[in-house]
N, C-alpha and C positions, 0 to 999 in steps of 0.2 A: 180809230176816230169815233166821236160821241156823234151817233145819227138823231140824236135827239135834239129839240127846239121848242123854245118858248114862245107861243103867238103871242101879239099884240092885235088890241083891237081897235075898232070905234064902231060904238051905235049911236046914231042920231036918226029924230024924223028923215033928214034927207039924204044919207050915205050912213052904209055898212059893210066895214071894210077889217079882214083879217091879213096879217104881213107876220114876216120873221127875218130874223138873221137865214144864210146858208153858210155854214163854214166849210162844207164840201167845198164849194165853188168859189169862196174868199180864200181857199189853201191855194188853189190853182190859179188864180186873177192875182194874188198878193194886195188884193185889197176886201175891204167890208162889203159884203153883197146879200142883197133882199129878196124878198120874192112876196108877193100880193099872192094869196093864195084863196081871197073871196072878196069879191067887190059887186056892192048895189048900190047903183045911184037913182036915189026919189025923188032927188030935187035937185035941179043943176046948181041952179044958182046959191041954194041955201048950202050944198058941199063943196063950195069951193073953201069956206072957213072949216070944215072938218078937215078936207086934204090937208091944209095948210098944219094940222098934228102929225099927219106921218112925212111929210118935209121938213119937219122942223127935227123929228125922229130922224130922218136920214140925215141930216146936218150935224146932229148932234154924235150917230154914230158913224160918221166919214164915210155912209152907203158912196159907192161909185158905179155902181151895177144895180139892174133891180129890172126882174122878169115877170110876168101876171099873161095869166091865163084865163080867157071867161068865154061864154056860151057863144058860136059865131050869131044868134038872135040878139046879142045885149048890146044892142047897136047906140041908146041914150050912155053904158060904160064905154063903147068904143072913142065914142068925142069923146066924152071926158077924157079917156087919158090920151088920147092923141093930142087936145087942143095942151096936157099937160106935158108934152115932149114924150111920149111913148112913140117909137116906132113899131108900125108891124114888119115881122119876121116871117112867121110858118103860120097854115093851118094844120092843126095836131086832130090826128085820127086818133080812133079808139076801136078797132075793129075786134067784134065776138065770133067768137064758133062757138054753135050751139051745138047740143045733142052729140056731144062725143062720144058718149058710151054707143052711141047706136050709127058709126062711121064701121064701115068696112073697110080697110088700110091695107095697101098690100105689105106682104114680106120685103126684105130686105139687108143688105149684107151690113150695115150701118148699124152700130149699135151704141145706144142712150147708155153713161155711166155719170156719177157725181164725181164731178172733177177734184183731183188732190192738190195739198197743197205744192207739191214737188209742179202742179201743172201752172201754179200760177202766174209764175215769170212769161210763160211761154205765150197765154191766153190774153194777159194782159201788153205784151207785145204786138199780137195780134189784133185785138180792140183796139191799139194807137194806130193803126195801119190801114184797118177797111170801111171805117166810116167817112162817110163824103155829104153825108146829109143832114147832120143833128143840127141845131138853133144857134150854136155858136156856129160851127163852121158856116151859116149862110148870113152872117150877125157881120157888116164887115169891119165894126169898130173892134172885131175879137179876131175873125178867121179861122183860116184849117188849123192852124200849126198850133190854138189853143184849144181851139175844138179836138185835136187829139189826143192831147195830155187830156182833157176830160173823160174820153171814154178810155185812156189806159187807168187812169185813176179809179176810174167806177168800178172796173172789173176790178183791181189790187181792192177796194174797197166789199167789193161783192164776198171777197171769202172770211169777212169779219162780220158783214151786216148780219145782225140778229132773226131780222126776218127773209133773207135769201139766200137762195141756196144756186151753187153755179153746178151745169152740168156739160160735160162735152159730148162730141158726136166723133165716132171713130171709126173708120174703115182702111184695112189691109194695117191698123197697126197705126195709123199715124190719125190723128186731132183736123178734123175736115170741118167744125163748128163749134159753138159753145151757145147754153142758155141761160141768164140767168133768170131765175123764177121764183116767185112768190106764192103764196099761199094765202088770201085773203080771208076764206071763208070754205066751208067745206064744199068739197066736190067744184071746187073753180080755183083757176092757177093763172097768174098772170106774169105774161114774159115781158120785163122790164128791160135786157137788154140781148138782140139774139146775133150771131155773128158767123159767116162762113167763112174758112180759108182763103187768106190771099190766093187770087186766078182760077178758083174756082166756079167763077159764076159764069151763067149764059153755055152751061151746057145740063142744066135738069138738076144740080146737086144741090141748090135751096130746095126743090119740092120736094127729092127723097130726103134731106135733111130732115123738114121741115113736118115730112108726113114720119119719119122716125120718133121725134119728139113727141107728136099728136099721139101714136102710138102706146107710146110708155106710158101716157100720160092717161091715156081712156084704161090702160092696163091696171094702175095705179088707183085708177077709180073716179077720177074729173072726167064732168059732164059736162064742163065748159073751158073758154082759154081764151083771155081777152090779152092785147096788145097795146103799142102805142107807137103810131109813126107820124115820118113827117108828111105834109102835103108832096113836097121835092124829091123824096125816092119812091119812083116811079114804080121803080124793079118790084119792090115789095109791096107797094100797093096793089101793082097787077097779079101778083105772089096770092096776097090773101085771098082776092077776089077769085084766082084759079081752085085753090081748096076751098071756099063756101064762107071764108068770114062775113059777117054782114056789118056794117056802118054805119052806126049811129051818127047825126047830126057832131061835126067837128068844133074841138075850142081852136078861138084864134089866140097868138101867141105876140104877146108886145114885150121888146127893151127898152130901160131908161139906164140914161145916162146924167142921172143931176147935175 
């Protein structure tokens, strides 16, 4: 699949607003779907004739879906698109670990490998099966049963994406996690999507997963490791907070339905 995209804009004195196609997510919906990926509103009233450009865009390309993400302070963009039929959904963390190279981690029988391609069936089975939290599934004009073709999809798409690399987590032989991870910038790696074994949770195996990865990963040479969850999985928000991530101020997360 081509992970690439063409933005659209609008600058005006009182709204400035960047959007695209996502064909990731129009493969899985079977329909055209958008996403706002930067919105400023300076003047309510003088952007309600700017919006009316990216409506008249989503009309013209049959948008059915369209997701936007902004600062939880951007409360003059929150009316705006609520009063424009945005609902809210989730607040999205962004949770850092700082100072990796300088974590003390214990040992562990758990061992970090880049996952092959012969794992991919397997992993992406797995991503259909243990998410209960992402934006579609708490979305209920979508649901779980779309919400999980999404993240089997992500992962089958993860071993072609250009910039990610997927890794698993293995003990006694058998596939107990998977990462997948990006590289942004030197000495920081961000995990776009991380996953434990069905019925493995709620007995310690996210934090040695989890403290495995960290591991490799300070080994490797990253001094940093940011994420991204939802407000709704609990598990792993209290997860992060037990190993030292810190929390930057959350974006809120709205769907439309034109």
């Amino acid at each position: 699949m081509d992970f690439s995209y063409s933005p659209f804009n609008i600058r005006s004195e009182s709204l400035i607003m960047d959007y695209f196609l996502v064909p990731w997510d129009a493969k899985i919906l079977g329909y055209p779907v958008a996403e706002i990926n930067h919105l400023e509103v300076i003047d309510a009233r003088g952007a309600e004739d700017q919006f009316s450009i990216f409506v008249n865009w989503c009309d013209t390309q049959k948008i059915q879906f369209c997701n936007c993400r902004i600062r939880h302070d951007q409360l003059s963009e929150s009316f705006f698109l609520q009063k424009h039929g945005f609902r809210f959904i989730e607040l999205n963390y962004r949770p850092e670990l700082l100072d990796l190279h300088q974590l003390e981690l214990p040992d562990d029988s758990i061992v970090i490998e880049p996952a092959r391609s012969e794992d991919q069936g397997q992993l992406a089975q797995m991503a259909g099966r243990i998410f209960k939290h992402g934006r579609f599934h708490q979305d209920p004009a979508l649901g779980p049963k779309i919400g999980n073709e999404r993240y089997k999809t992500w992962m089958l798409n993860s071993f072609t994406h250009p910039s990610q690399t997927v890794f698993k987590s293995i003990e006694d032989g058998e596939i107990v996690g998977f990462f997948v991870v990006e590289y942004p910038r030197k000495n920081r790696c961000h995990w776009s999507l991380i996953g434990l074994a069905p019925d493995l949770g709620g007995h310690g195996m996210g934090t040695r997963v989890w403290q495995a990865m960290m591991r490799f990963h300070r080994d490797e040479g990253m001094k940093s490791i940011v994420t991204s969850i939802s407000s709704h999985n609990t598990a792993v928000f209290n997860l992060c907070v037990k190993l030292g991530f810190r929390f930057p101020l959350p974006q809120v997360v709205f769907h439309w339905r034109p």
